[in-house]
C-alpha positions in Angstrom: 71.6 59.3 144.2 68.1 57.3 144.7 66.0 60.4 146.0 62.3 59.3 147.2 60.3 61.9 149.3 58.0 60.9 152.7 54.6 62.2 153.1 56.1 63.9 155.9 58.5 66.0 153.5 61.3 64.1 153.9 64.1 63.8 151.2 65.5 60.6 151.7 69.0 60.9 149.9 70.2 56.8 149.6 72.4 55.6 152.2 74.0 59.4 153.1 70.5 60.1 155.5 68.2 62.5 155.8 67.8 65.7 154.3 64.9 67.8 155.7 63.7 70.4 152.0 60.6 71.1 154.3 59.2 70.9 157.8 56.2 69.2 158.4 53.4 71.1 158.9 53.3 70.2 162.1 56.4 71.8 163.1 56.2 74.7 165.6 57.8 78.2 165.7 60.7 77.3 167.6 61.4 74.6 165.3 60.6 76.4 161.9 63.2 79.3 163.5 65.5 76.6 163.8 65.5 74.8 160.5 65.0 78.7 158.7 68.5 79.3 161.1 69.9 76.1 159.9 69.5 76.7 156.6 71.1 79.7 156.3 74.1 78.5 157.4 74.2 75.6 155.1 73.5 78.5 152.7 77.3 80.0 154.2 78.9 76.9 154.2 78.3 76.5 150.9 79.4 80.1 150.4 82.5 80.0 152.2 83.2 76.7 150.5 83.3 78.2 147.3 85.6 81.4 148.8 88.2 79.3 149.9 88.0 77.1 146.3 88.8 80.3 144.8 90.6 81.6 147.4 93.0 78.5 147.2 93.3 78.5 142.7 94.4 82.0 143.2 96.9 81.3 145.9 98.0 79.0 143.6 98.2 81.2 140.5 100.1 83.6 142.7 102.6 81.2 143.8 103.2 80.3 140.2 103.4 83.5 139.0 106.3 84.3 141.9 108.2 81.3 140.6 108.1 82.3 137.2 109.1 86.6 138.2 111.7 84.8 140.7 113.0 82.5 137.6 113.1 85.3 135.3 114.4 87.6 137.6 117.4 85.4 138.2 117.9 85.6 134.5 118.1 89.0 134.2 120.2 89.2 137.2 122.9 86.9 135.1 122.2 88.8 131.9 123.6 92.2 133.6 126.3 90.0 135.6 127.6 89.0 131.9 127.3 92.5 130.7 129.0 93.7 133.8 131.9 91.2 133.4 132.0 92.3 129.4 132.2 95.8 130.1 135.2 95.3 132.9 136.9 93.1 130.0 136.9 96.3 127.6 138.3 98.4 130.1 141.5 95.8 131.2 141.8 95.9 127.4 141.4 99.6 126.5 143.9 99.8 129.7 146.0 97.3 128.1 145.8 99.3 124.9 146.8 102.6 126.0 149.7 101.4 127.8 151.0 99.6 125.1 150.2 103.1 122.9 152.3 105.1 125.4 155.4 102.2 125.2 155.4 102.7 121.2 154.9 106.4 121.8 158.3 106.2 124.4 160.0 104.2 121.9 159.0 106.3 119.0 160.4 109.7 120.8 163.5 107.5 121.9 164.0 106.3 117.8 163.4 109.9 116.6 166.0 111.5 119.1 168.1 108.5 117.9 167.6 109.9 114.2 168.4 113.3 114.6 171.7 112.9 116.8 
């Protein structure tokens, strides 16, 4: 920016205006209240500017980081799903297992009271 000051103390900041750094010394109370009142808000603008900056990145990082637990939550929820559907497989099979046991064991007691007629 072309800056050039006025004798008046005027910053002159190119084709964006005027921006008053000091009153003239001219300037009464009331107005010397009102540029000291003015300032101070420019001061909490700038302030709150910054706050909601930061305020918004970490809304950000938060929304990220609930995709990413959401995402890897879903993939732990299919891990256990897959070991829930393994174990029920075992069991059908040790089911299967025994019952076959207990036909061999019929046939077995059936073959040995065959034998020893």
């Amino acid at each position: 920016l072309n800056t050039m000051e006025d004798p008046l103390g005027v910053e002159l900041n190119g084709e964006d205006g005027v921006e008053f750094n000091d009153l003239p010394d001219f300037a009464n109370a009331r107005n010397k209240e009102l540029h000291a009142a003015l300032r101070a808000m420019e001061q909490e603008v700038v302030q709150l500017n910054a706050e909601y900056a930061d305020t918004t990145e970490r809304t950000q990082t938060m929304k990220e980081h609930l995709a990413n637990v959401q995402k890897e939550a879903g993939t732990t929820q299919q891990l256990v799903d897959a070991r829930v559907h393994e174990i029920e497989t075992e069991d059908h099979l040790k089911q299967l297992a025994e019952r076959e046991r207990g036909r061999f064991m019929a046939e077995l007691k059936k073959h040995s009271a065959e034998v020893s007629e």
